[in-house]
C-alpha positions as CSV (number, residue, x, y, z in Angstrom):
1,X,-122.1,65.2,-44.3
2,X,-120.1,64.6,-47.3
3,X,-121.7,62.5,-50.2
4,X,-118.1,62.2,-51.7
5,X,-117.1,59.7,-49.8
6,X,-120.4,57.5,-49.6
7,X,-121.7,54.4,-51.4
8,X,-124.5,53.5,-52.1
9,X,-124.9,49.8,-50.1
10,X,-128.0,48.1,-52.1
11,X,-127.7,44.9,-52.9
12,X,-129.1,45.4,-56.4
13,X,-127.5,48.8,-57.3
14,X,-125.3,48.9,-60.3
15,X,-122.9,50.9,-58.6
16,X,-122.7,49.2,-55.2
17,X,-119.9,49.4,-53.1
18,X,-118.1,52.6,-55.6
19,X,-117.0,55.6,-53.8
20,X,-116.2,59.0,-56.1
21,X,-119.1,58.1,-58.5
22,X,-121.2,61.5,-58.2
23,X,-124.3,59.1,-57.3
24,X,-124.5,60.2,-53.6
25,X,-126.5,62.7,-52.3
26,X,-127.8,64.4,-48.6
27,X,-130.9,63.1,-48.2
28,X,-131.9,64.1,-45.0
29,X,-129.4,66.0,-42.5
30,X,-131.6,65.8,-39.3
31,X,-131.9,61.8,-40.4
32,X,-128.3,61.9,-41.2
33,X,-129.4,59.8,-44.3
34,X,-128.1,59.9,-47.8
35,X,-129.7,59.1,-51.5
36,X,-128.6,56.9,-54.5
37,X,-129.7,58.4,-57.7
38,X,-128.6,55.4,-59.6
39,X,-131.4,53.2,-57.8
40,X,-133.5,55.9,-55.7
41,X,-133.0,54.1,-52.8
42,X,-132.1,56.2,-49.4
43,X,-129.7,54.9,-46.6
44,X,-128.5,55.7,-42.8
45,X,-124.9,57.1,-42.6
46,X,-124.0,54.3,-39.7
47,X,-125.0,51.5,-42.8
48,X,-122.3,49.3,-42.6
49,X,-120.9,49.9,-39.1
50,X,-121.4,48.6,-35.7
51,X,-123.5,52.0,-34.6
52,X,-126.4,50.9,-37.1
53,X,-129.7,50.7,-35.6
54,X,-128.5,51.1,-32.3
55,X,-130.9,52.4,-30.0
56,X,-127.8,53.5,-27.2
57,X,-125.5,56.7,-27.9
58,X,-122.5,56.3,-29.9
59,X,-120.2,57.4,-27.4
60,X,-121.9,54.7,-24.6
61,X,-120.9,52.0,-27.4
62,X,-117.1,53.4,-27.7
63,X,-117.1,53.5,-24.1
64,X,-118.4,50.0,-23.6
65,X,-116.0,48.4,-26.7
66,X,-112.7,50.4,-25.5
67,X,-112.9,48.9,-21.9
68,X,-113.2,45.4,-23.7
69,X,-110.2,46.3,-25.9
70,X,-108.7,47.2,-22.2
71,X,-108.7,43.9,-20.6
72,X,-112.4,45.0,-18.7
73,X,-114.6,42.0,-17.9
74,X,-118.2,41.9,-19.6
75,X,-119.5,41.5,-15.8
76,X,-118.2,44.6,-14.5
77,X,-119.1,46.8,-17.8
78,X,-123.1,45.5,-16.9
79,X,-122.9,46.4,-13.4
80,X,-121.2,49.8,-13.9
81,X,-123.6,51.1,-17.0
82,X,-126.5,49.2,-16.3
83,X,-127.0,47.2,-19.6
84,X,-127.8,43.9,-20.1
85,X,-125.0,41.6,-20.7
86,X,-126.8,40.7,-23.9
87,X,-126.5,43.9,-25.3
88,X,-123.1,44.1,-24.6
89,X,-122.4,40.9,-26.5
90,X,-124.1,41.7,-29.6
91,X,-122.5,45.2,-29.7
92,X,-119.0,43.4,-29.0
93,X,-120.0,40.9,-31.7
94,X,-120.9,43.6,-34.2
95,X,-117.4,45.7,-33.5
96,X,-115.4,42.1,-34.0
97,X,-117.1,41.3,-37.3
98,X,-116.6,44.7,-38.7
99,X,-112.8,44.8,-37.3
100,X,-112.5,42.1,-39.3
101,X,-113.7,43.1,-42.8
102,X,-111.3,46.3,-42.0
103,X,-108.9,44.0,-41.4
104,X,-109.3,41.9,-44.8
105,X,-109.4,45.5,-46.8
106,X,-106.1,47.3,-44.9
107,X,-103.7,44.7,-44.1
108,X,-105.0,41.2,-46.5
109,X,-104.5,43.3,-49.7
110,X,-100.5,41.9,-50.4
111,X,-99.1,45.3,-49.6
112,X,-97.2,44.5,-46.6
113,X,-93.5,44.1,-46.5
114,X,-92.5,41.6,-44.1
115,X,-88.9,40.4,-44.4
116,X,-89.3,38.9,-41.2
117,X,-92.3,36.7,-40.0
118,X,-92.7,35.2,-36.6
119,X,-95.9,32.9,-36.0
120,X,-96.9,30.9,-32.6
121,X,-100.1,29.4,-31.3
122,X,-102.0,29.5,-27.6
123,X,-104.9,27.5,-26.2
124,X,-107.6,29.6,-25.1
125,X,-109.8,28.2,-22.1
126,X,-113.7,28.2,-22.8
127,X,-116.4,27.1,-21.3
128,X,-116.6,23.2,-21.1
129,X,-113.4,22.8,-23.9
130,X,-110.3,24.4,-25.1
131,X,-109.9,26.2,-28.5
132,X,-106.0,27.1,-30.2
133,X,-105.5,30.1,-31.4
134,X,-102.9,31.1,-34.0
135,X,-101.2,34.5,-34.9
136,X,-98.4,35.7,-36.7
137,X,-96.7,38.4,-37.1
138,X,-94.4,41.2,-39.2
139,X,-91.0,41.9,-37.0
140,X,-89.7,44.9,-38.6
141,X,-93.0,46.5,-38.5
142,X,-94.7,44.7,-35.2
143,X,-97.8,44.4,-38.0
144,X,-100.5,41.6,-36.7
145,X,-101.1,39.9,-39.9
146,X,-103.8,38.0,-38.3
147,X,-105.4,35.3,-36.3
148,X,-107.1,31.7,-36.7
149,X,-109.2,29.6,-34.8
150,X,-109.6,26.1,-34.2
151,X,-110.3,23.2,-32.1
152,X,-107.1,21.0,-32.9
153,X,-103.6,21.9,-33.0
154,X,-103.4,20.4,-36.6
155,X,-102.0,21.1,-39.9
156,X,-105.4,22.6,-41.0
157,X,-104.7,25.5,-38.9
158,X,-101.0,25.7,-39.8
159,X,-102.3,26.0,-43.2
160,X,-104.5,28.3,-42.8
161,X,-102.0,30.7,-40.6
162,X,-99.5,30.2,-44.1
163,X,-102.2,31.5,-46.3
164,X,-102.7,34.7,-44.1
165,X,-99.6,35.5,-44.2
166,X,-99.3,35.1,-48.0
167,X,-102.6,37.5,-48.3
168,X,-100.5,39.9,-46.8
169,X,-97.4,39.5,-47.9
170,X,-95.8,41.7,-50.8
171,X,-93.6,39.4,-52.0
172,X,-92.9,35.0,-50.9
173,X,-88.6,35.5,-50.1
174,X,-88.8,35.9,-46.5
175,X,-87.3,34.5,-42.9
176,X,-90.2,32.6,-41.0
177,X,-89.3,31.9,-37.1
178,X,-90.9,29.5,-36.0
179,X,-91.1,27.1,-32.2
180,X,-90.5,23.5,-32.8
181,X,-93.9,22.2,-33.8
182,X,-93.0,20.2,-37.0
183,X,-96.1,20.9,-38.9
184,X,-95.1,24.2,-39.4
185,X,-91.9,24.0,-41.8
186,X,-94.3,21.4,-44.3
187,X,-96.8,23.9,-43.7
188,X,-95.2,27.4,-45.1
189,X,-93.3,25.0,-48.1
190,X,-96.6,23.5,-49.3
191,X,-98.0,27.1,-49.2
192,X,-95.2,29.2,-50.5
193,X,-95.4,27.6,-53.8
194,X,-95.9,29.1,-57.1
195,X,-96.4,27.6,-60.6
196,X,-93.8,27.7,-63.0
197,X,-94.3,29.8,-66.2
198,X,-95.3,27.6,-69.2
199,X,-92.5,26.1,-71.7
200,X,-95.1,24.5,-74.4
201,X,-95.0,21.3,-72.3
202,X,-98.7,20.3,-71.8
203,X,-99.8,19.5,-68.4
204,X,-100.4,20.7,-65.1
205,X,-97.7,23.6,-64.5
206,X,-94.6,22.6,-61.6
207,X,-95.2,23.7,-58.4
208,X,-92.1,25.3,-57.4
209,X,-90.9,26.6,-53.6
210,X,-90.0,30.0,-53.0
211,X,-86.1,30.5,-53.3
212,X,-86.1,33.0,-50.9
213,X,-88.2,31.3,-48.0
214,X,-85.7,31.0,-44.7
215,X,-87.5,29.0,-41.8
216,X,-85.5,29.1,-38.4
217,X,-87.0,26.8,-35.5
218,X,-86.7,27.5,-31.6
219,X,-86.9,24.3,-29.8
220,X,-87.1,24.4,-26.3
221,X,-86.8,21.4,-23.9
222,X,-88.5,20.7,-20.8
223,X,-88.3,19.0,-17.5
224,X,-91.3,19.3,-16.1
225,X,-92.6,23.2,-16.4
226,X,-88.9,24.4,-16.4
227,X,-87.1,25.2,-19.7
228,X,-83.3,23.2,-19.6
229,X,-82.6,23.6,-23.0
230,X,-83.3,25.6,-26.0
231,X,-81.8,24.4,-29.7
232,X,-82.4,27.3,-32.7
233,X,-82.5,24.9,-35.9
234,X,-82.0,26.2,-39.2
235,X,-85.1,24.3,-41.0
236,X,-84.5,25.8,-44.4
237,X,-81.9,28.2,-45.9
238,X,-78.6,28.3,-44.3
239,X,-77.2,30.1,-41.4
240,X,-75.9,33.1,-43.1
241,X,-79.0,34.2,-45.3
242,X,-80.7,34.1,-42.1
243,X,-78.3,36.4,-40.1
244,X,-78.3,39.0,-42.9
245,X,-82.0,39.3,-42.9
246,X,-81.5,39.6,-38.5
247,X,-78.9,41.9,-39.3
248,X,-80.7,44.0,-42.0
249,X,-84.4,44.3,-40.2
250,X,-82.6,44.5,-36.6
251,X,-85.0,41.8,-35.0
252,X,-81.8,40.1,-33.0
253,X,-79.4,38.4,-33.6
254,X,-80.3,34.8,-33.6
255,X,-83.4,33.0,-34.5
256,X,-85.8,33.7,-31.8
257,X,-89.4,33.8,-31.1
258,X,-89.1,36.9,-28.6
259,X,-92.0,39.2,-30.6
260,X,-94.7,37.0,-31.0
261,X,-94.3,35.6,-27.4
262,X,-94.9,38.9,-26.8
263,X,-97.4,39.9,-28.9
264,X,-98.9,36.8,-27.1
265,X,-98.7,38.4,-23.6
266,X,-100.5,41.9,-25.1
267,X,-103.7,39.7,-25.9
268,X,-103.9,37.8,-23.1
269,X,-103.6,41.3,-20.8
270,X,-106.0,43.3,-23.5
271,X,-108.8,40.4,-23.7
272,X,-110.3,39.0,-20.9
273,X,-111.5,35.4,-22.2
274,X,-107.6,34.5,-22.9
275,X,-106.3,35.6,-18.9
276,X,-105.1,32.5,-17.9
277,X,-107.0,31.4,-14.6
278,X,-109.7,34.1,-14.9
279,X,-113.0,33.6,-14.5
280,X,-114.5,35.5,-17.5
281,X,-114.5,32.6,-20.1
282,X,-115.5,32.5,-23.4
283,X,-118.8,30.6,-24.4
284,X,-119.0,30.7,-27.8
285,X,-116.3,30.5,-30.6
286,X,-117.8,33.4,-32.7
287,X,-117.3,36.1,-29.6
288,X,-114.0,35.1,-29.1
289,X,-113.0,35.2,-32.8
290,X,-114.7,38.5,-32.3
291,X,-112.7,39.7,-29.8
292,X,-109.6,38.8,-31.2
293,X,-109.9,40.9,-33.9
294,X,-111.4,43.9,-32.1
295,X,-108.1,43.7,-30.4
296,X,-105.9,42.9,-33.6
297,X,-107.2,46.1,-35.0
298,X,-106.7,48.4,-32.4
299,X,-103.3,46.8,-31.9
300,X,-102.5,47.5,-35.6
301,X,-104.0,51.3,-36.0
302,X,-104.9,53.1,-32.8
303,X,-102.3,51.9,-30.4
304,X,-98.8,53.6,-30.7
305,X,-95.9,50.7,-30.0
306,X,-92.5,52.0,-27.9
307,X,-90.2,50.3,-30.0
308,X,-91.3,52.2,-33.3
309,X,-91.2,55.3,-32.1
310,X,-88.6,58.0,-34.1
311,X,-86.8,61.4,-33.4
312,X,-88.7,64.1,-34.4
313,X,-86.2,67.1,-35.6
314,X,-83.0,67.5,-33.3
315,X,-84.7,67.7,-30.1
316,X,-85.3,64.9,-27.4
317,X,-89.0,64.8,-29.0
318,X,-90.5,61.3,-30.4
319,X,-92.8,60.4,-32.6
320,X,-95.1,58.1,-31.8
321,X,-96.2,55.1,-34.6
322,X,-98.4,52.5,-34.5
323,X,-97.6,49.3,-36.5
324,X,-100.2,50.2,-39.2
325,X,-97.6,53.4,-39.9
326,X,-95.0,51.8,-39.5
327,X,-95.9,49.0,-42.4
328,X,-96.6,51.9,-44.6
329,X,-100.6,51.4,-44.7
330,X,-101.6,54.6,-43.1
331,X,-99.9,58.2,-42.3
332,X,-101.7,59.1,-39.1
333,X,-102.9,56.8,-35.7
334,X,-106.7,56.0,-36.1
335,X,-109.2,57.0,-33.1
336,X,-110.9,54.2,-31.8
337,X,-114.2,55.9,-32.6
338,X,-113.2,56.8,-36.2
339,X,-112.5,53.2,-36.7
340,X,-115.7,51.9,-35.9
341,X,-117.1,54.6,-37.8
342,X,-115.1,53.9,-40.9
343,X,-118.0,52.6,-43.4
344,X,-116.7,49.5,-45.4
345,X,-118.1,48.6,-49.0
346,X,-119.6,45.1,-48.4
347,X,-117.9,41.8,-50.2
348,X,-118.2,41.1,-53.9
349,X,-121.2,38.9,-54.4
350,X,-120.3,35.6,-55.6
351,X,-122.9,33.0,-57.3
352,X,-124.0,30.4,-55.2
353,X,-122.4,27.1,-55.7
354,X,-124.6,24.6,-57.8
355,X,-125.6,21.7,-56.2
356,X,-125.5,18.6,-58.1
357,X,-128.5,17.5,-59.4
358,X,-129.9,14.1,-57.6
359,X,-130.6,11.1,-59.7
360,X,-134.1,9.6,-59.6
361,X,-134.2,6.1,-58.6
362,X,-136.8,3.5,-60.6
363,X,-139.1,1.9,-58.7
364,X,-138.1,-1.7,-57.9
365,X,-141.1,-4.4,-59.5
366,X,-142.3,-7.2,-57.1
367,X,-142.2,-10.1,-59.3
368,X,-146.1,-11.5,-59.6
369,X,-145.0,-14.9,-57.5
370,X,-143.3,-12.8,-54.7
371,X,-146.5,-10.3,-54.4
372,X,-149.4,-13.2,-54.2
């Protein structure tokens, strides 16, 4: 047990949330709990992870959660361990929530060098109606910057795909690849705009686009289920600024859509609600956005991608990276375990928004006449 690397997570602490304070100590090592000396209060070491107040062993949970990350139905994890399918849900529910607050704090920090972003959407099949699901992601680095949810394919969602990328992103000038929905071109212009600095003019400031955003379109043309045609459309930029940035980041060398399609393909295989024609559907809208990002995260830190791989010395060795090392955001590959067991400070508090206060309406008189 090291206190170092504790907080203390009471909601009325002054020093909630701070590692490296000195305010930590072993309170218990049979308990496994820890102290705050700043409030008195005492805490369990599994506070803030899915393992708290479990009454199961930790390594039956990592079982159960790294067949779900493998593409293992729900059904056949209850018949083989002999749990109740509720208890595997909460505990896949408590992993996805938690995979995506580590998610916010590693990747949604603005530290990620993109260059080259490539975003595409799915419909997911649920029980009784059909959900789209959104995701983009960084070539160079095969980084998944994140996913969204929603019940139309609209330009709420495209919006809210364009500010996940710019939570991640270290910098706006990048080349955006895109398929040939026209929402998404308005979409990352409306979002990659920043305010001008002021020039003693008073006023709102002027929104102004990102010179360095390139957006390239694949269009691809049907008759019936058969692709006859596909047109790559330069939507912003010009032809040559977008070739250079292929060129530099070696991510082809025309506009294509290749990587996400594929990064596509790895969710549907890893996570059974999104197998198309399988019979292990989704029912609610939370689990699913639970899974996803149970999947995202192990995709990002614990899984080691081919195509990133480098020579290690001058020997037919490789090194294997995941896309989290790769991007520069860590220096090792994560265990799934350790990543579940990672405790993460919990969210600033923010006040409560004030509701308007409600006008009292005066009582109406009856005139005398119209009451006898």
């Amino acid at each position: 047990m090291d206190p170092s690397i504790q907080f203390c997570p009471n909601f009325y602490c002054l020093q909630r949330g701070l590692r490296g304070e000195g305010n930590i100590r072993v309170h218990s090592r049979k308990e496994q709990r820890y102290r705050c000396t700043t409030c008195g209060k005492t805490f369990a070491a599994t506070r803030n992870t899915p393992f708290y107040r479990l009454h199961k062993p930790a390594d039956l949970t990592t079982i159960v959660l790294t067949l779900l990350c493998y593409g293992c139905p729900r059904q056949a994890i209850v018949a083989a361990y002999g749990l109740d399918e509720r208890t595997v849900a909460d505990w896949q529910q408590r992993a996805g929530q938690h995979s995506q607050r580590f998610h916010q704090l590693k990747v949604q920090q603005g530290q990620v060098d993109v260059q080259h972003v490539q975003a595409d959407e799915l419909w997911v099949k649920m029980v009784g109606r059909k959900l789209w699901m959104a995701m983009a992601l960084a070539v160079p680095s095969r980084l998944w910057l994140g996913g969204v949810l929603s019940r139309r394919r609209d330009g709420k969602l495209l919006a809210a795909v364009v500010r996940m990328v710019r939570q991640c992103a270290r910098t706006l000038a990048m080349l955006v690849c895109v398929d040939g929905l026209a929402g998404y071109v308005s979409a990352f212009v409306k979002g990659f705009r920043h305010a001008q600095p002021r020039e003693g003019r008073p006023g709102r400031r002027r929104l102004v686009v990102e010179p360095g955003l390139l957006i390239g379109q694949v269009i691809k043309r049907y008759s019936g289920r058969r692709v006859v045609e596909v047109v790559r459309r330069v939507a912003r930029g010009s032809a040559a600024a977008i070739a250079a940035v292929l060129a530099r980041t070696g991510t082809g060398t025309g506009i294509n859509t290749a990587y996400i399609e594929r990064l596509n393909a790895t969710f549907r295989s890893r996570w059974t609600p999104l197998v198309r024609r399988g019979r292990a559907l989704a029912h609610e809208e939370g689990g699913l956005q639970a899974g996803m990002y149970l999947v995202g995260c192990a995709y990002n830190f614990c899984w080691e991608h081919d195509s990133l791989r480098v020579a290690a010395g001058s020997g037919r060795k490789w090194l294997g990276r995941t896309p989290a090392m790769a991007a520069g955001l860590t220096d090792r590959r994560w265990e799934f375990r350790e990543l579940l067991q990672e405790r993460l400070p919990p969210p600033k508090w923010k006040a409560p928004r004030r509701q308007p206060r409600r006008r009292r309406r005066t009582p109406t008189t009856v005139p005398p006449r119209l009451a006898a």
